[in-house]
OpenMM code with the backbone's topology and positions (N, CA, C; nanometers):
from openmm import Vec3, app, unit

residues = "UNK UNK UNK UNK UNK UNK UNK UNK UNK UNK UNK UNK UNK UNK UNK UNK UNK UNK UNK UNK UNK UNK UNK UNK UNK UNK UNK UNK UNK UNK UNK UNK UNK UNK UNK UNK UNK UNK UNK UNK UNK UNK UNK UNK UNK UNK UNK UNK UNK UNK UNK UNK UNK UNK UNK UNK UNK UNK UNK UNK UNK UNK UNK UNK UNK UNK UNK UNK UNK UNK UNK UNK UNK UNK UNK UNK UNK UNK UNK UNK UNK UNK UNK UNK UNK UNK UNK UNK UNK UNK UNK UNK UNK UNK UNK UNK UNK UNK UNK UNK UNK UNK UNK UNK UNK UNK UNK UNK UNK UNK UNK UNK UNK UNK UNK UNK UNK UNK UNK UNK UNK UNK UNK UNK UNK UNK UNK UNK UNK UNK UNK UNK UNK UNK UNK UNK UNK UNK UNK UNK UNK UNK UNK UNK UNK UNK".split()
positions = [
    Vec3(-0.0263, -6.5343, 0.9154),
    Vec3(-0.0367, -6.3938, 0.9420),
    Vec3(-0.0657, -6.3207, 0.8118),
    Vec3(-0.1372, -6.2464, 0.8383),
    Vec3(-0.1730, -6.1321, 0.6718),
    Vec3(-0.1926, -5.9787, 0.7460),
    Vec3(-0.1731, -5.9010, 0.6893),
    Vec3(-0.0878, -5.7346, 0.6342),
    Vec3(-0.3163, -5.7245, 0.7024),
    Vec3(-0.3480, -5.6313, 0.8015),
    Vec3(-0.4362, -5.5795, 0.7819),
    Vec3(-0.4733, -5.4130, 0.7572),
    Vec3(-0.3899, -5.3494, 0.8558),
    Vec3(-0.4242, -5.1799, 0.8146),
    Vec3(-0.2805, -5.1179, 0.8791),
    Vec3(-0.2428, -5.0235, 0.8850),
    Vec3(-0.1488, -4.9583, 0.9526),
    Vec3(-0.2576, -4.8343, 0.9974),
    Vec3(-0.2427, -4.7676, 1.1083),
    Vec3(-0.3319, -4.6391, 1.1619),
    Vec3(-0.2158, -4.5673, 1.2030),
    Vec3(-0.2366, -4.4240, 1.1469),
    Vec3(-0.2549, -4.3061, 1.2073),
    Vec3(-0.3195, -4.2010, 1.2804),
    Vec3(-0.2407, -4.1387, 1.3361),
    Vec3(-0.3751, -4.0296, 1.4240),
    Vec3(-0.3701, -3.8751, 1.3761),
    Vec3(-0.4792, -3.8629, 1.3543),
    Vec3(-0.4701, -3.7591, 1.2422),
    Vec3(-0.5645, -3.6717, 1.3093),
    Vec3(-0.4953, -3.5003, 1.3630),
    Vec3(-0.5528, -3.4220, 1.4253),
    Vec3(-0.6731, -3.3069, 1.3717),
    Vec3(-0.7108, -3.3207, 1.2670),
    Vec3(-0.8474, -3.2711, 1.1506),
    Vec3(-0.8766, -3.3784, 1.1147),
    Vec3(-1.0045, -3.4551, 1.1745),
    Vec3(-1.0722, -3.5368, 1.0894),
    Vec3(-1.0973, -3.4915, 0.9352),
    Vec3(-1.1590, -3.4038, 0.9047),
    Vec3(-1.2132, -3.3496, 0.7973),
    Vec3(-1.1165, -3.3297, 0.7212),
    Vec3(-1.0277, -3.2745, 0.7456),
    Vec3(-0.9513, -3.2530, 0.6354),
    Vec3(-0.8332, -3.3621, 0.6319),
    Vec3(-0.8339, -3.4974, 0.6911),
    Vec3(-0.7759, -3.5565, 0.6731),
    Vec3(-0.8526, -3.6774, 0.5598),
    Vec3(-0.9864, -3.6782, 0.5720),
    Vec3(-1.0398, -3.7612, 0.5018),
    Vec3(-1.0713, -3.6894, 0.3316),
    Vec3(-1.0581, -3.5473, 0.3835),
    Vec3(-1.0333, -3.4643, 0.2224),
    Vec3(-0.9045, -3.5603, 0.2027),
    Vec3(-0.7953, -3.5184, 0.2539),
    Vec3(-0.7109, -3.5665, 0.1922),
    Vec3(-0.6637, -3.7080, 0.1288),
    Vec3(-0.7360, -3.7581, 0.2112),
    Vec3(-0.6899, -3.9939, 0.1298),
    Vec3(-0.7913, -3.9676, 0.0942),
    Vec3(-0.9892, -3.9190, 0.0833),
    Vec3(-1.0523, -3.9599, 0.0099),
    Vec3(-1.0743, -3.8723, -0.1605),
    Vec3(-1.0709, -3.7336, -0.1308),
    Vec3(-1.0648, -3.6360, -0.2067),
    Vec3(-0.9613, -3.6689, -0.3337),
    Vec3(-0.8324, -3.6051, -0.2401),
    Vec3(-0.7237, -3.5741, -0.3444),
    Vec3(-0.6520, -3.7657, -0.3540),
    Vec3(-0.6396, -3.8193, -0.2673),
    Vec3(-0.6048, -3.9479, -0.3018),
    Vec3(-0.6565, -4.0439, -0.3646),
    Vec3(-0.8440, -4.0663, -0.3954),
    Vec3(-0.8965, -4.1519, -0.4120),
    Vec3(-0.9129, -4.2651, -0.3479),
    Vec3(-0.9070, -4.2432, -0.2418),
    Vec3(-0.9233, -4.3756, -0.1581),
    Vec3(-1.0615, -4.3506, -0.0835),
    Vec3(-1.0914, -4.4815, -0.0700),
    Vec3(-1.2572, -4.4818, -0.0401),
    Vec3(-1.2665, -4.5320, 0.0879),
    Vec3(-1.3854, -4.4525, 0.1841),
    Vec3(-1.4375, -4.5321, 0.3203),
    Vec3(-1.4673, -4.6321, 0.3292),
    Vec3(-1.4149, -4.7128, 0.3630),
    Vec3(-1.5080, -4.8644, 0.3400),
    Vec3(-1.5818, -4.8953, 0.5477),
    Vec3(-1.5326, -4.8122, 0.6024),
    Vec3(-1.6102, -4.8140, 0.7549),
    Vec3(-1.5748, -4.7340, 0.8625),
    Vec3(-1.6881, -4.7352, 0.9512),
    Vec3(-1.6464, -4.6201, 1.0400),
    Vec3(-1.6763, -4.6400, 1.1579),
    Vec3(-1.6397, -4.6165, 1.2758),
    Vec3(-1.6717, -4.6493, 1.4275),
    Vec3(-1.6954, -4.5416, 1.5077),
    Vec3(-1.7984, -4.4977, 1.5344),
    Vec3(-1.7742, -4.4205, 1.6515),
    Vec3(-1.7650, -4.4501, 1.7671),
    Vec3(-1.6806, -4.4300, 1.8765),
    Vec3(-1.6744, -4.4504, 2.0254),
    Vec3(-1.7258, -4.3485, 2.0869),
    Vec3(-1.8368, -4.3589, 2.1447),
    Vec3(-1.8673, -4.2481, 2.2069),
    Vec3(-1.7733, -4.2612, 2.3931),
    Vec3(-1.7979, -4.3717, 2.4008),
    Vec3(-1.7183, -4.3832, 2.5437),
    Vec3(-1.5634, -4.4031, 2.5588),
    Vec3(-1.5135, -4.4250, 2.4626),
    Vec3(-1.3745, -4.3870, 2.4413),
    Vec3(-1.3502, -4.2913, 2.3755),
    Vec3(-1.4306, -4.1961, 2.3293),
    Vec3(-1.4058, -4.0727, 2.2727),
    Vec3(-1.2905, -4.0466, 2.1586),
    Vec3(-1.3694, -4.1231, 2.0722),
    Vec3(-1.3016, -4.1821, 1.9150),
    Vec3(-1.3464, -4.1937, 1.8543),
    Vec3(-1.2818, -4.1477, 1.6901),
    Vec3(-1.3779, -4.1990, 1.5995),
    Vec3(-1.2518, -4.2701, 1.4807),
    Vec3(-1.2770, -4.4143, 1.4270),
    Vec3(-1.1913, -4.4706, 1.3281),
    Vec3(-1.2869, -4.4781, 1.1994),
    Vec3(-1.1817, -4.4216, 1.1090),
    Vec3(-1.2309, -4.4551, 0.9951),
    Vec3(-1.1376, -4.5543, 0.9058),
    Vec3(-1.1556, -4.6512, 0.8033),
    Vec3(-1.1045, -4.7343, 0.7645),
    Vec3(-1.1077, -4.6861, 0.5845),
    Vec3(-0.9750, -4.6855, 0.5347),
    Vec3(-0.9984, -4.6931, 0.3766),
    Vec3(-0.9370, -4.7547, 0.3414),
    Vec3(-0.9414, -4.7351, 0.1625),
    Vec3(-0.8790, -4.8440, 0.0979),
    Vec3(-0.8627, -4.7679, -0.0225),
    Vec3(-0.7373, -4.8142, -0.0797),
    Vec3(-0.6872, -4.7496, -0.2419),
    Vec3(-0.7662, -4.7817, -0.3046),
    Vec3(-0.8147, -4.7385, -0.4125),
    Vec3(-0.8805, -4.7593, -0.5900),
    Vec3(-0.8447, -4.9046, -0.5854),
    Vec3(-0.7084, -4.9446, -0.5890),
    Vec3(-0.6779, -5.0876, -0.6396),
    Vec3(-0.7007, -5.1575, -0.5205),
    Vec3(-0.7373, -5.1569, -0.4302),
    Vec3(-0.7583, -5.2214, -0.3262),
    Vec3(-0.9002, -5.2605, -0.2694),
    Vec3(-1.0009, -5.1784, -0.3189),
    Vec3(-1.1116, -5.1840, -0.3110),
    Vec3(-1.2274, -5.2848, -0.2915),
    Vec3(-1.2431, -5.3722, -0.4180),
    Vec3(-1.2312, -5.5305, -0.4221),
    Vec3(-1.2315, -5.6016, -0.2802),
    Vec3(-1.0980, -5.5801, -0.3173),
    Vec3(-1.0520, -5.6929, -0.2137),
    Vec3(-1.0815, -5.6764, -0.0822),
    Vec3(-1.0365, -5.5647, -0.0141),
    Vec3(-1.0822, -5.4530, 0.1076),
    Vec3(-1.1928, -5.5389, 0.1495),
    Vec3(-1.3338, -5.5072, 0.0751),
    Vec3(-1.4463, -5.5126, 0.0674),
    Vec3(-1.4768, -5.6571, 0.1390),
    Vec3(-1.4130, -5.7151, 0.0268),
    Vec3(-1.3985, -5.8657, 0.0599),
    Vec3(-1.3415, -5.9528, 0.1666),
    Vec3(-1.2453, -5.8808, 0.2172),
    Vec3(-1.1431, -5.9373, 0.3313),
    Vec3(-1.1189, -5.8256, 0.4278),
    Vec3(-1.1409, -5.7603, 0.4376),
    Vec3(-1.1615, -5.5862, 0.4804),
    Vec3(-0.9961, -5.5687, 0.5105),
    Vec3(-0.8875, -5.5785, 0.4435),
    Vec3(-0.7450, -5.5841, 0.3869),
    Vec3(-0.7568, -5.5515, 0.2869),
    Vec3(-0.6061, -5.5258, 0.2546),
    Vec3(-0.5733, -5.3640, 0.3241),
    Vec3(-0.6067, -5.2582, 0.3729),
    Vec3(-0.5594, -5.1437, 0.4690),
    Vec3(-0.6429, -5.0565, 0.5260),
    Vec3(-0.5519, -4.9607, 0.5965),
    Vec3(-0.5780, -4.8217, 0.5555),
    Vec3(-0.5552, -4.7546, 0.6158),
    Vec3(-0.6365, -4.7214, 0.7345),
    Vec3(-0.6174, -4.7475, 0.8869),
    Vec3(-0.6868, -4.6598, 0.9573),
    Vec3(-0.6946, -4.4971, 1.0244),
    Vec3(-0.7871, -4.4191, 1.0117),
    Vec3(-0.7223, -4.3042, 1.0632),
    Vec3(-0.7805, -4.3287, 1.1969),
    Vec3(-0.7172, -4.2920, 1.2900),
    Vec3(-0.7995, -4.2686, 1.4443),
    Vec3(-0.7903, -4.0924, 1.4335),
    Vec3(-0.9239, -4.0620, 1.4926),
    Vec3(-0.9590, -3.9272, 1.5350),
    Vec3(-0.9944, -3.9375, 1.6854),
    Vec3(-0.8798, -3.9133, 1.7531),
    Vec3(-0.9280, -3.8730, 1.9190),
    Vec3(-0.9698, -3.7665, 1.9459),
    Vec3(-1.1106, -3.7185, 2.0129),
    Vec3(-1.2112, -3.6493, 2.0341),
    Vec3(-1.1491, -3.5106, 2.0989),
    Vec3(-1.0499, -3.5313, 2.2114),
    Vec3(-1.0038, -3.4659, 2.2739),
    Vec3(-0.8925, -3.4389, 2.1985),
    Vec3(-0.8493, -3.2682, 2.2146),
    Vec3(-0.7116, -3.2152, 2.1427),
    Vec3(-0.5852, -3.2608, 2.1556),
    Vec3(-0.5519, -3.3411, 2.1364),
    Vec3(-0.3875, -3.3426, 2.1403),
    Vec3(-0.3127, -3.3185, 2.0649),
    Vec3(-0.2091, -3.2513, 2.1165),
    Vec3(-0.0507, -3.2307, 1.9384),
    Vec3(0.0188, -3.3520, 1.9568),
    Vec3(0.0423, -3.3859, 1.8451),
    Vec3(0.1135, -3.4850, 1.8025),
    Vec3(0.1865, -3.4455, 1.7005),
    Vec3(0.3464, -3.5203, 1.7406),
    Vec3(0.4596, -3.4698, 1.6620),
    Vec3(0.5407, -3.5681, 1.6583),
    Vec3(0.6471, -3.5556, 1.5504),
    Vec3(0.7290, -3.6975, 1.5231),
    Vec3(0.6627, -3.7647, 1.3876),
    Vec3(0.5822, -3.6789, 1.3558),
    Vec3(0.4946, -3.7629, 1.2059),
    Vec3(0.5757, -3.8039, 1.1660),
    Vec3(0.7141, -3.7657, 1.0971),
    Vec3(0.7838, -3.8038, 1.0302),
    Vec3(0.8628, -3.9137, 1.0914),
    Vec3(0.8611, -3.9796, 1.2582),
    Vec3(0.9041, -4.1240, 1.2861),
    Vec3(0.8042, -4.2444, 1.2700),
    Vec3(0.6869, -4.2026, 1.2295),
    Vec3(0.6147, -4.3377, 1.1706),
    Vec3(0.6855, -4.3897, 1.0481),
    Vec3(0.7891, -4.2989, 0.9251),
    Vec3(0.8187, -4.3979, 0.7774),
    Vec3(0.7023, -4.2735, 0.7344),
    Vec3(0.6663, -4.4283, 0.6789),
    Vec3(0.5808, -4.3639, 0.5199),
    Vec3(0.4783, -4.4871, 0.4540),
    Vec3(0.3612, -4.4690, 0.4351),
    Vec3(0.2782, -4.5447, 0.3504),
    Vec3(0.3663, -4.5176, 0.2068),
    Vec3(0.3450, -4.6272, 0.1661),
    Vec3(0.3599, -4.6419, -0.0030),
    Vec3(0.2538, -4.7372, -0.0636),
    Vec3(0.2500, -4.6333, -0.1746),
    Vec3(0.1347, -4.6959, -0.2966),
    Vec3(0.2499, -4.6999, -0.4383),
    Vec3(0.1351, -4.7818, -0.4905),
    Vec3(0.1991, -4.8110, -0.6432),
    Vec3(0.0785, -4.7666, -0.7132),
    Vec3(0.1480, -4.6861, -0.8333),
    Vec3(0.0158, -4.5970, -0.9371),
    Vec3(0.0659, -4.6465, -1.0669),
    Vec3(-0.0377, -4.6385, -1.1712),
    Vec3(-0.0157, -4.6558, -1.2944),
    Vec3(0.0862, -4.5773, -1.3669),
    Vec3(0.0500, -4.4280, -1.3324),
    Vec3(0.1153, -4.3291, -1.4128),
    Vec3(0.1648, -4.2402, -1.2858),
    Vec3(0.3094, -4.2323, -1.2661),
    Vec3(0.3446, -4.1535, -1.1544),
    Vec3(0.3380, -4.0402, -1.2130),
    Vec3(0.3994, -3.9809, -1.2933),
    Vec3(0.3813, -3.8776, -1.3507),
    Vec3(0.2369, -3.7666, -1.3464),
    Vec3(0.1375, -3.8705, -1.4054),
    Vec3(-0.0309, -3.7942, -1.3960),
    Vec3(-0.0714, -3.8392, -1.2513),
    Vec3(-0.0256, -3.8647, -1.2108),
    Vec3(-0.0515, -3.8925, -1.0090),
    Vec3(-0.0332, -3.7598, -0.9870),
    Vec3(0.0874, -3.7487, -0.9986),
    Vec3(0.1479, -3.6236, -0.9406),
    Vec3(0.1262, -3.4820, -1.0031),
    Vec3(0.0599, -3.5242, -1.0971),
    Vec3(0.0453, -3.3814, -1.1509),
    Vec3(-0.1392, -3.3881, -1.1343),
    Vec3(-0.2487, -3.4949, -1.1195),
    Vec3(-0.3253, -3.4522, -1.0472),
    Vec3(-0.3458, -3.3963, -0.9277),
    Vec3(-0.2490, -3.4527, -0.8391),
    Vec3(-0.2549, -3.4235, -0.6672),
    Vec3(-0.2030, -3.2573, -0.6796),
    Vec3(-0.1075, -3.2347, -0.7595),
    Vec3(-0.0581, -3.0977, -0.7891),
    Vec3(-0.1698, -2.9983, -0.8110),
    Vec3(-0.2450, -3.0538, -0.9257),
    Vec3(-0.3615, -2.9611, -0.9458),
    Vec3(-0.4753, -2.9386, -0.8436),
    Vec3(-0.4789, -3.0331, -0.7449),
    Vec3(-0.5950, -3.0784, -0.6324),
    Vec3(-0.5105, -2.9939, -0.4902),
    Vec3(-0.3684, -2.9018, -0.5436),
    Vec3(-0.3579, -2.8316, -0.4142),
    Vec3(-0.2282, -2.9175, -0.3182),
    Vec3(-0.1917, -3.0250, -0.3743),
    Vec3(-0.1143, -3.1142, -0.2871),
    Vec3(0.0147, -3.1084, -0.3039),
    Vec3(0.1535, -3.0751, -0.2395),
    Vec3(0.2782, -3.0446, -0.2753),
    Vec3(0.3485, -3.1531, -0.2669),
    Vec3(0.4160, -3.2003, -0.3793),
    Vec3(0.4984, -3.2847, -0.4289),
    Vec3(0.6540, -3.2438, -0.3441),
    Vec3(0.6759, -3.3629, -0.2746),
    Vec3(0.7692, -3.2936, -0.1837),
    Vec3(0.9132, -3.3767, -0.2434),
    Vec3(0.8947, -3.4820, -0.3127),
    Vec3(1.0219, -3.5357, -0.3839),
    Vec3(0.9550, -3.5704, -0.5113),
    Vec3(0.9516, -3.4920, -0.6093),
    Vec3(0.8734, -3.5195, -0.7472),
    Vec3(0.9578, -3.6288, -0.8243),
    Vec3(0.8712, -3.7168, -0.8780),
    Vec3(0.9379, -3.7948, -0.9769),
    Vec3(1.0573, -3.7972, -1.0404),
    Vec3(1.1383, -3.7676, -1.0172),
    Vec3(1.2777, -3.7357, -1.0940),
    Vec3(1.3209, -3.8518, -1.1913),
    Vec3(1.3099, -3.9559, -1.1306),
    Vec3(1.3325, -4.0797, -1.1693),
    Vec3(1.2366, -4.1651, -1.2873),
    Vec3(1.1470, -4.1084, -1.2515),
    Vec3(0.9894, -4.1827, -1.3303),
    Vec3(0.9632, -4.2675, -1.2703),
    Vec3(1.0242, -4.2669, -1.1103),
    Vec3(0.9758, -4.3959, -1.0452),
    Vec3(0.9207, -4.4127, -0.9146),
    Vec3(0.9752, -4.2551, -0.8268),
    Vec3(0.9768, -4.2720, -0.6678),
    Vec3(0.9204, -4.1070, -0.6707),
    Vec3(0.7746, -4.0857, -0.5979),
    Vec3(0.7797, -3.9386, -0.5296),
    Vec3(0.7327, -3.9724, -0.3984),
    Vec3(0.7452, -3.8441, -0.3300),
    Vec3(0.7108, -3.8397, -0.1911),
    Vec3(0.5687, -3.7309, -0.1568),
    Vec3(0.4611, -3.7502, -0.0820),
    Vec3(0.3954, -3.6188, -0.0640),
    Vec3(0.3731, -3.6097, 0.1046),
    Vec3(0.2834, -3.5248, 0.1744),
    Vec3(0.3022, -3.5831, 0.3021),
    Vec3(0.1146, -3.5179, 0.3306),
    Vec3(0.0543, -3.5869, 0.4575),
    Vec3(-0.0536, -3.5815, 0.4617),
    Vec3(-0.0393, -3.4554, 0.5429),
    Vec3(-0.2117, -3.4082, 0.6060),
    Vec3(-0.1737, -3.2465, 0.6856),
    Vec3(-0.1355, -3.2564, 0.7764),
    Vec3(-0.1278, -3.3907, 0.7985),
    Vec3(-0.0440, -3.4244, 0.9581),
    Vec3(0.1211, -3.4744, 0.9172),
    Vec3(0.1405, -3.4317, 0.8476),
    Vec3(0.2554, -3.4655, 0.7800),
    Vec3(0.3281, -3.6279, 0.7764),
    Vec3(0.2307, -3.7209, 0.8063),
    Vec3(0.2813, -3.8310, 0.7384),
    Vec3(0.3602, -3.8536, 0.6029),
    Vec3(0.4312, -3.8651, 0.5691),
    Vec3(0.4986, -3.9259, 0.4311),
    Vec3(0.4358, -4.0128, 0.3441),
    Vec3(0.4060, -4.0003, 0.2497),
    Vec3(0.3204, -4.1431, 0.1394),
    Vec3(0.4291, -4.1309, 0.0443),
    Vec3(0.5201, -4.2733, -0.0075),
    Vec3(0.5554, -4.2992, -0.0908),
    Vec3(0.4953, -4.3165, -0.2321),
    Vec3(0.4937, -4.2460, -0.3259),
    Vec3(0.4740, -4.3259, -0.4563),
    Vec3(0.5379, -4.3818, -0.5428),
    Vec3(0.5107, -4.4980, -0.5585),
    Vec3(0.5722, -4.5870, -0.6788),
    Vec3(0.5021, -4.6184, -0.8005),
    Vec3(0.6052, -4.6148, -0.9176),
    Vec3(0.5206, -4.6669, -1.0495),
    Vec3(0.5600, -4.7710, -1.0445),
    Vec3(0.4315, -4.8074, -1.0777),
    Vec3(0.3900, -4.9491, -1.1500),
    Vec3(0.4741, -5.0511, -1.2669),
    Vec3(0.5186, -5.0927, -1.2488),
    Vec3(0.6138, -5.1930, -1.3128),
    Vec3(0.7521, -5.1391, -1.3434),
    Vec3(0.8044, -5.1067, -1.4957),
    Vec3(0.9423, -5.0562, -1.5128),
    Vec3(0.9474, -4.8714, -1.5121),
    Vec3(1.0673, -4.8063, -1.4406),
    Vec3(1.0330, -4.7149, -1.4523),
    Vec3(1.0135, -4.6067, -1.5692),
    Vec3(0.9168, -4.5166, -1.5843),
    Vec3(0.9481, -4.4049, -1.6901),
    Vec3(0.9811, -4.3484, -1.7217),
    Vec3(1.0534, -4.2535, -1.8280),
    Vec3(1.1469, -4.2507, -1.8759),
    Vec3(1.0845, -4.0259, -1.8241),
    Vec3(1.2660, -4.0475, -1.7377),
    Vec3(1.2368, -3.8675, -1.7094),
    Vec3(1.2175, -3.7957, -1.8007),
    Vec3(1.1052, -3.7148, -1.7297),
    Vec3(1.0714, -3.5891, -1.8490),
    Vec3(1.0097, -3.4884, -1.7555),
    Vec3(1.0082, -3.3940, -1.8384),
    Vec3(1.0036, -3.2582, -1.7720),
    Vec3(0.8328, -3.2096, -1.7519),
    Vec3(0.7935, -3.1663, -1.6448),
    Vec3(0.9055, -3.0626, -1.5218),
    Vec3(0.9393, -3.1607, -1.4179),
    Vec3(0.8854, -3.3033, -1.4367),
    Vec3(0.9406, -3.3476, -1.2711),
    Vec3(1.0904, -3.3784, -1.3013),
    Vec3(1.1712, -3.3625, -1.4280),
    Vec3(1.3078, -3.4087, -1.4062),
    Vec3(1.3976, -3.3045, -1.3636),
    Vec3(1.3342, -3.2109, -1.3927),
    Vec3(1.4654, -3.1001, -1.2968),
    Vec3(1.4000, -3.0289, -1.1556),
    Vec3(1.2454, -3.0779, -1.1203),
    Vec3(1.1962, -3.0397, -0.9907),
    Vec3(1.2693, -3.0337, -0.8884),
    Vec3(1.3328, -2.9226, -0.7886),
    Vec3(1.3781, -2.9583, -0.7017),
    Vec3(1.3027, -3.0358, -0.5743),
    Vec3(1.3169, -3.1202, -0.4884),
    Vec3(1.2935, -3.1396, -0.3968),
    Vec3(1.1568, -3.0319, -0.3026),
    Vec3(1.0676, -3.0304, -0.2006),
    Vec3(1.0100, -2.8935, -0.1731),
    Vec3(1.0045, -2.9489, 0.0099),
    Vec3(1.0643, -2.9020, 0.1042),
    Vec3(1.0138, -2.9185, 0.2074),
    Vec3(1.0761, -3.0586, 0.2555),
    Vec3(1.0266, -3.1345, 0.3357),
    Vec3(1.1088, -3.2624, 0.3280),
    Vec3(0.9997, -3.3717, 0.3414),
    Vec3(1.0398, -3.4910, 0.3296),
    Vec3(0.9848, -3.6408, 0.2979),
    Vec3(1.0261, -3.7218, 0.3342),
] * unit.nanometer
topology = app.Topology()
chain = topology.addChain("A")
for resn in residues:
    res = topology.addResidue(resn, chain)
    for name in ("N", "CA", "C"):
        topology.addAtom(name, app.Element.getBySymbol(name[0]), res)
């Protein structure tokens, strides 16, 4: 058995693919339209995942876009995607500058939270040992929930 994508359903296509491709950096690697199931999936993949993606088309986020309106609620009982970044710190303070609210900022130098416009949760993790708190994410309060 191997890890292929986890999907969400995400009610703005457009501004959901702003969001993992734009402000996240994650890239399309494919797309489906259903015209007779009245769907459209798109498939990405992290910066560090890319490669491989490509290669094995693993890992993957899928988004499903169903054609027809529905609300969907409970985002917050799917969990949470988590990534691992080089620099949590300049993660978070790019996504900050790109408009994106840090909803459990780094406190630690090790763990933040942000959430997509459908309010999914994305974990971030740094990359190997954690860094050493510093300001402003060490006295950030919390914003909203995660």
């Amino acid at each position: 058995m191997r890890y292929l994508h986890t999907m969400i359903r995400v009610s703005n296509l457009e501004q959901s693919v702003d969001f993992f491709c734009n402000k996240l950096g994650m890239r399309e690697m494919r797309r489906v339209e259903n015209d007779k199931g009245r769907f459209t999936l798109i498939f990405l993949a992290a910066p560090g995942d890319r490669r491989r993606a490509a290669e094995e088309t693993a890992p993957l986020v899928e988004l499903t876009y169903n054609w027809d309106p529905e609300v969907y609620t409970g985002g917050r009982n799917f969990g949470h995607l988590a990534y691992e970044v080089d620099d949590i710190y300049q993660t978070c303070a790019d996504l900050q500058a790109k408009g994106v609210t840090i909803n459990r900022p780094p406190r630690d130098g090790y763990m933040a939270f942000i959430r997509t416009p459908d309010g999914i949760s994305i974990e971030l993790l740094q990359k190997g040992a954690r860094l050493e708190p510093k300001e402003p994410w060490a006295s950030m309060a919390n914003t909203g929930t995660w």
